[in-house]
Rosetta silent file (secondary structure, phi, psi, omega in degrees, C-alpha in Angstrom):
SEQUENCE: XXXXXXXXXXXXXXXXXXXXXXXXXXXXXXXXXXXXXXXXXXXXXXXXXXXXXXXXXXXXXXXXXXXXXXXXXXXXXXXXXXXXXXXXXXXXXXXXX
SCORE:     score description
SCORE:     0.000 S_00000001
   1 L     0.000  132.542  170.765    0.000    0.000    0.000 S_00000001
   2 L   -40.210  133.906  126.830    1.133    3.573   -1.037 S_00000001
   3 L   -64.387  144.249 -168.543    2.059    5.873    1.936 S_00000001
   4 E   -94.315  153.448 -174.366    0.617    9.190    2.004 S_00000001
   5 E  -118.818  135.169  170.735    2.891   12.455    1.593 S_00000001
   6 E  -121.618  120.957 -167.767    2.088   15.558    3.093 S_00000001
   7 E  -117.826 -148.404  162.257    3.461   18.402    1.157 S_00000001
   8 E  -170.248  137.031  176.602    2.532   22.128    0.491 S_00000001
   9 L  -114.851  124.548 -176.113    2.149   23.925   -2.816 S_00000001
  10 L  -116.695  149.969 -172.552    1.607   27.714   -3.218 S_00000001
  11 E  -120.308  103.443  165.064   -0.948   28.685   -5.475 S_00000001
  12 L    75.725   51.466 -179.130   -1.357   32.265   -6.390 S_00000001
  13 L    62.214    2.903 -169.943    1.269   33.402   -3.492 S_00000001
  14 E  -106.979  162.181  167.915   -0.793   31.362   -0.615 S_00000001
  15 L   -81.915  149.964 -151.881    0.589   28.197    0.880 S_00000001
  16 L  -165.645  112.497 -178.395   -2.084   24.697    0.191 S_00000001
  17 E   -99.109  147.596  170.813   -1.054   22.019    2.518 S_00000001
  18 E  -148.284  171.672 -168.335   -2.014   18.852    1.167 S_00000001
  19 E  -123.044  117.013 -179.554   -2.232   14.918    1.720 S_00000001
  20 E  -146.604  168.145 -178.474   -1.274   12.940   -1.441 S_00000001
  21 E   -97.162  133.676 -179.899    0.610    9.054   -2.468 S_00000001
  22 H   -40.950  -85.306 -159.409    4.074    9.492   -3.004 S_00000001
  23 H   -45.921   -9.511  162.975    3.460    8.829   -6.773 S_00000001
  24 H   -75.997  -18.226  161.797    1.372   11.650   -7.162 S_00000001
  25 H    11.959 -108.589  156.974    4.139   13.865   -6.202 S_00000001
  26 H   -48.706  -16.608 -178.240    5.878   15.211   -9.211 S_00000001
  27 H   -77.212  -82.983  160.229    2.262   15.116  -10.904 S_00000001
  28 H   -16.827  -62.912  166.672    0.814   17.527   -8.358 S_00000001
  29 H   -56.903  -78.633 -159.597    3.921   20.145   -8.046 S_00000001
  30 H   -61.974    3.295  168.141    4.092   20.326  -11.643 S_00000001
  31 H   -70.150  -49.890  177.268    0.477   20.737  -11.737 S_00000001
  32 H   -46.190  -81.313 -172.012    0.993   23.326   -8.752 S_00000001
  33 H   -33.320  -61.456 -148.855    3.653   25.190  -11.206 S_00000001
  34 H   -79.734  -43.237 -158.549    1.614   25.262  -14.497 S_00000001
  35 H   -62.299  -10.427 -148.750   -1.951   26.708  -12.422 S_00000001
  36 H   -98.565  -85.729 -172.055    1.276   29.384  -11.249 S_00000001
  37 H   -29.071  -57.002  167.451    2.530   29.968  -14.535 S_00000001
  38 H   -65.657  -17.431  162.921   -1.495   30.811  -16.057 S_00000001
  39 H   -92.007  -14.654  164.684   -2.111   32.542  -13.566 S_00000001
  40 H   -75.356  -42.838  158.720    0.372   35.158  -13.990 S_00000001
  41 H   -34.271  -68.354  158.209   -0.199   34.950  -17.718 S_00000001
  42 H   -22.294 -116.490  142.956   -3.554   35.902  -16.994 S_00000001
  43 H    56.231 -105.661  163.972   -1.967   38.729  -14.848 S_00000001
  44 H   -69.449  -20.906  174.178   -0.851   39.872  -17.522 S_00000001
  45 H   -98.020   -3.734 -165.058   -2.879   40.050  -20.232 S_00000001
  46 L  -155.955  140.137 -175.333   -6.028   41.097  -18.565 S_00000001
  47 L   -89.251  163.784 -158.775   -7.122   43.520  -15.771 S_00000001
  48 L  -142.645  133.605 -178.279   -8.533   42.102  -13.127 S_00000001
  49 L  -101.916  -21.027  162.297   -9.885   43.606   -9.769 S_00000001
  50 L  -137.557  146.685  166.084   -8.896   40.407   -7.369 S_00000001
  51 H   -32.913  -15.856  166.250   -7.204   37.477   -7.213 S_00000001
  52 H   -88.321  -50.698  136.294  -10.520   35.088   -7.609 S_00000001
  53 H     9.673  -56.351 -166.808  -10.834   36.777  -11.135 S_00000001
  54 H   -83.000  -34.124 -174.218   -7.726   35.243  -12.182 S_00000001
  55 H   -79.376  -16.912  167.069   -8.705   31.746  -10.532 S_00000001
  56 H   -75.922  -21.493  174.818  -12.090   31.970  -12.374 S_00000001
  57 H   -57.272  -73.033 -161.124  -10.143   32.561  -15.846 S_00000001
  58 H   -70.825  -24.452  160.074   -7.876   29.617  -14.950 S_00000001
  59 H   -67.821  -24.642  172.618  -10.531   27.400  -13.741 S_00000001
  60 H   -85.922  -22.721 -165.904  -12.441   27.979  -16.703 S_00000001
  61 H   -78.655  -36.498 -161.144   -9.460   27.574  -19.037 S_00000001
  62 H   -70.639  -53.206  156.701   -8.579   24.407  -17.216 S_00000001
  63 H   -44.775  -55.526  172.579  -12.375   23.026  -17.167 S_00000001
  64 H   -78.466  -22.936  160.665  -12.924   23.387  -20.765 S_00000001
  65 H   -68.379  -26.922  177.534   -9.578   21.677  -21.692 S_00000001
  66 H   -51.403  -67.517  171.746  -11.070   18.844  -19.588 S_00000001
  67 H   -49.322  -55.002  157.830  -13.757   18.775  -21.429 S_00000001
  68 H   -73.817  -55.406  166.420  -12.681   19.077  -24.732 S_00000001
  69 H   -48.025  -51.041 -160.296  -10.262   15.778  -23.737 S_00000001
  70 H   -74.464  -31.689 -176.309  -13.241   13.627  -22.257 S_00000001
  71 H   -93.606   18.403 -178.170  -14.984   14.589  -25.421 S_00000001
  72 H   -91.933  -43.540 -154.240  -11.859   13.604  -28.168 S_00000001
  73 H   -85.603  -23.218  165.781  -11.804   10.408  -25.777 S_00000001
  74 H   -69.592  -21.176 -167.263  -15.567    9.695  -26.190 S_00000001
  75 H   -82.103  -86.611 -167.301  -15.298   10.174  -30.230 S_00000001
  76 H   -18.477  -39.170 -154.735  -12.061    8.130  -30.044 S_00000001
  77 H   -90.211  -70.329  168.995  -14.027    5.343  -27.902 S_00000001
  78 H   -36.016  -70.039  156.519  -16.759    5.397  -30.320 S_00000001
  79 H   -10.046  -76.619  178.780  -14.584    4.828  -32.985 S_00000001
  80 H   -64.385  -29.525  168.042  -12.795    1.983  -32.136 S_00000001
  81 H   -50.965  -10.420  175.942  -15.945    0.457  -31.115 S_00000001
  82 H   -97.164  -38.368  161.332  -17.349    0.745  -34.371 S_00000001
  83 H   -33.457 -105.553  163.830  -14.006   -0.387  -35.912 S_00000001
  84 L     1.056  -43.302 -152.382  -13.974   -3.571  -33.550 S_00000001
  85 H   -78.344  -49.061  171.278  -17.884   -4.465  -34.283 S_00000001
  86 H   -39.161  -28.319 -153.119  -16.679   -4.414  -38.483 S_00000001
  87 H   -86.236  -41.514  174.969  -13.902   -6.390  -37.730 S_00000001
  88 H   -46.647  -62.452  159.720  -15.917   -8.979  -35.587 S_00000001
  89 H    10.758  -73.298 -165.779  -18.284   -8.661  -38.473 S_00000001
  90 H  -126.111   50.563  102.866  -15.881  -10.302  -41.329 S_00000001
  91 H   -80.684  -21.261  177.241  -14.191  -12.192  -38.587 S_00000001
  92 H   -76.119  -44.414 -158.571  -17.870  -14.116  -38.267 S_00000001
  93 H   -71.881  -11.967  163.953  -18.684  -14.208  -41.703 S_00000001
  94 H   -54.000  -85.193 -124.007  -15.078  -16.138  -42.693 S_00000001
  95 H   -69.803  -31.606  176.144  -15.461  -18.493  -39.835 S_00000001
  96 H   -81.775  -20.022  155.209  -19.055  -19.729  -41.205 S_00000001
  97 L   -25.948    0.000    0.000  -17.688  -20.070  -44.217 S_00000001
């Protein structure tokens, strides 16, 4: 069983203590890093009057990449599944042969 790691990531200049399995590690900081990196981007390109402003940008930017992935991976799914039924298809119709 995984042991849990307790680390701390700052997000937008605040400190985020968290409880995660060692292999999530390196996922998590560099997650921690990139949400850093957009949010200064952000920042910069756009005025803003507080600091939730920028986390609603990045939460939206973040959400809709999500989203756009689960729905590439539902097409994708669909796909092979249609592939796969042809193949079974003219794998039956040989075998009665």
């Amino acid at each position: 069983m995984e042991a849990d790691l307790n680390i701390k990531v700052d997000i937008g200049g605040r400190p985020y203590s968290l409880k995660i399995g060692r292999s999530e590690e390196e996922t998590v900081r560099k997650a921690a890093i990139d949400v850093n990196q957009t949010i200064n981007k952000y920042s910069k390109a756009f005025e803003y009057k507080d600091m939730q402003d920028l986390y609603a940008m990045v939460s939206l930017q973040y959400a809709s990449g999500l989203m756009h992935i689960e729905n590439e991976k539902s097409f994708r799914e669909k796909e092979m599944k249609d592939k796969l039924m042809e193949i079974d298809s003219v794998l039956t119709s040989h075998l009665k042969l």
